[in-house]
N, C-alpha and C positions, 0 to 999 in steps of 0.2 A: 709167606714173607719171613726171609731171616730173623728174629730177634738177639738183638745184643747180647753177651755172655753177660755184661756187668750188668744189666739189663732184671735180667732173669736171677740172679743174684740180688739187687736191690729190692725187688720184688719180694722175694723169698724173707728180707730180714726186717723190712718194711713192713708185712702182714704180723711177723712174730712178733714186732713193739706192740701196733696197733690191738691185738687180740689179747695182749696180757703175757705173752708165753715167755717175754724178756720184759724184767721192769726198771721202772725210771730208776737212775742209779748205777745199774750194772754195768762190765766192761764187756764189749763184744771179744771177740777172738782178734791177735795180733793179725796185721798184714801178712805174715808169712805164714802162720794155721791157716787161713781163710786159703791163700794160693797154692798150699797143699790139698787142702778139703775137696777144693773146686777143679784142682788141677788145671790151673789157668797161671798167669803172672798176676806179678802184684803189680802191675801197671790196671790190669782190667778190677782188680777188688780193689784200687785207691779209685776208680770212676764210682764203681758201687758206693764207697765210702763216702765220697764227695757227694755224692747222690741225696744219701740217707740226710748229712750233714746240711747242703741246701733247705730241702725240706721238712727239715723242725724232729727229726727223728734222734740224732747222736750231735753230741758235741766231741769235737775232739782236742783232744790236750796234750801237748805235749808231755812227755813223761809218763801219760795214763792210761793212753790211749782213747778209745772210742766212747764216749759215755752216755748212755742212756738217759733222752729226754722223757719228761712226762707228756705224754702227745695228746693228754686228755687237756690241755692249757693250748687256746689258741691263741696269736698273733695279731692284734687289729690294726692298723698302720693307722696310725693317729692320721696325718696330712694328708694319704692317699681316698679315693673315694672310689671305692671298691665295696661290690653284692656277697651278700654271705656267703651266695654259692660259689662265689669267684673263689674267698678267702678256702673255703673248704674244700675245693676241689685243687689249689696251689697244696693243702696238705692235704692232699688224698687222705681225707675225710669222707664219711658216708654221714651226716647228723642228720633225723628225723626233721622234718616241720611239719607241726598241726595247727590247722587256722583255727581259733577260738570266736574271732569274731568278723566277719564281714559284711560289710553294708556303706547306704549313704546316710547323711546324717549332715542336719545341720548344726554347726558348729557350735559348741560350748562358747565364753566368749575368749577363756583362755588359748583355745584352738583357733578362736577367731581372731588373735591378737598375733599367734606364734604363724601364722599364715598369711598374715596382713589381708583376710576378707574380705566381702563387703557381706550386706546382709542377703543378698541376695545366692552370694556361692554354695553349692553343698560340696558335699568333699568326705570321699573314702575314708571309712576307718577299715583298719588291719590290723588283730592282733592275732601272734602268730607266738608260740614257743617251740625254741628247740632243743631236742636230744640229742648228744653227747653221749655214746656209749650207753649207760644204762639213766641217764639222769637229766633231767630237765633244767639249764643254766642258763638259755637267753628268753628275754621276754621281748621281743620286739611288736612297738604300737604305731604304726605308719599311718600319716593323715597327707592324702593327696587331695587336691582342688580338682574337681571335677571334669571345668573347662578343660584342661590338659589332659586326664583320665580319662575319658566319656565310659571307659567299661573294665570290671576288672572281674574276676570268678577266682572260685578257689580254686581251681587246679592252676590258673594263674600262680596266685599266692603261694601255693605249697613247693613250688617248683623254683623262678624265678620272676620278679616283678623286672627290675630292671634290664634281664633280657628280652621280655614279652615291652617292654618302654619303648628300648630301641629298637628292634628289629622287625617288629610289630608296628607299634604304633608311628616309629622312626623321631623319635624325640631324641634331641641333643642333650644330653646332659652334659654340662659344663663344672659347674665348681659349686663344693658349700662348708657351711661356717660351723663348726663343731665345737659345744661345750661340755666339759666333761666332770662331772660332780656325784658325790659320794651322798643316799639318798637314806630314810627312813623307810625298810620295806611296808608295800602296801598290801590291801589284801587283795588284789588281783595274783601279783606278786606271791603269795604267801598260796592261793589256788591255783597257780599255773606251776610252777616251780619248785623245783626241788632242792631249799633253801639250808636242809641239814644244818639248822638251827642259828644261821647267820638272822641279826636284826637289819642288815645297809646293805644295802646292793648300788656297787655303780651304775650312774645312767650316762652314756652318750647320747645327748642330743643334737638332733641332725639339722642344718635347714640350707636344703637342696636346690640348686637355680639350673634355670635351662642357659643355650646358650647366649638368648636375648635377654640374662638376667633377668628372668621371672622367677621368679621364688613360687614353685610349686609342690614341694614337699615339705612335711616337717613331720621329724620321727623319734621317737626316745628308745633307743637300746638299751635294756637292762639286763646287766651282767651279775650272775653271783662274784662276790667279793674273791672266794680260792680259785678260778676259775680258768680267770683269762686277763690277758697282758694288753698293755695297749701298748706301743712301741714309735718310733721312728726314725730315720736317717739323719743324722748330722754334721754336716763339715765343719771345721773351721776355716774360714777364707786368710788368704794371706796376702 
């Protein structure tokens, strides 16, 4: 099959952020180098361009051209609800996940509050960190209600839960409530993570509903503080 010129192009300068070989900061080569280099038009390297720019690699500026983001900072869309591996695969990212913990478990009562329980539920824990190039910055603790779960495995967890949700189990996931607060690192925290001597790590916390409004998740994301952005879309209506 054909692959696109700009294609094969974005590719090429996409690997060179990602790897180190261009750093955050630096200005790529004008529209007009690159169409000389490639021996193509600056119509197919402004596709390139546009490429790189969508997916969190260059910002471009008038007057400065093309400038090099730091692709080790990721994006988390505050309002949207989206899987890490969604976020990481929109930036052609590779980050490691290692499960630390999996099991049932009856619920703490603080878990058993943050779930609305009964005493009768058990309910998955999962904790899981991930790698980032060379360095461990997210601590995710996922607590699902069994009833909705009935089975989960680590090759599950290491890969995708919420693909294995829906596609698998075919559970609707609908909408949830995010609070986001700046925390005292713990010592799970301080054993799992690659803290390079940050004391607070942000947590987002999750709580997840199906689409009969059941509340069947709740999760605490913990991000080192230099790490990662939380973001989101804004109009103003008129």
């Amino acid at each position: 099959m054909r692959t696109n010129k700009y294609m094969n192009i974005y590719k090429e300068w996409s690997d060179k952020i990602k790897h180190g070989e261009i750093k955050a900061g630096e200005v790529l080569p004008s529209e007009n180098e690159l169409a000389e280099r490639y021996e193509t038009s600056r119509e197919t390297i402004r596709k390139a361009l546009n490429l790189l720019s969508q997916n969190g690699f260059i910002q471009k500026i008038r007057g400065k051209g093309s400038i090099v983001l730091d692709v080790q900072k990721m994006s988390f869309p505050i309002s949207g609800l989206v899987s890490f591996k969604e976020v990481s695969n929109n930036l052609n990212m590779q980050p490691i996940t290692t499960v630390h913990n999996l099991g049932l478990i009856k619920p703490e009562p603080f878990i058993k509050q943050q779930l609305q329980a009964s005493s009768k539920d058990e309910v998955w824990k999962v904790v899981r960190s991930r790698k980032i190039g060379v360095e461990n910055v997210i601590l995710d603790k996922d607590y699902f209600l069994k009833k909705y779960v009935p089975m989960l495995t680590t090759q599950i967890c290491e890969s995708s839960i919420y693909e294995y949700l829906e596609k698998q189990l075919k559970l609707s996931i609908s909408f949830a409530k995010k609070e986001i607060v700046v925390e005292d690192c713990t010592n799970e925290d301080r054993e799992y993570l690659d803290l390079e001597g940050f004391s607070h790590i942000v947590v987002v916390k999750n709580y997840v509903y199906l689409e009969n409004a059941s509340l069947f998740q709740y999760t605490e994301s913990r991000h080192r503080l230099d790490k990662f952005r939380f973001v989101d879309f804004a109009r103003r209506g008129v």
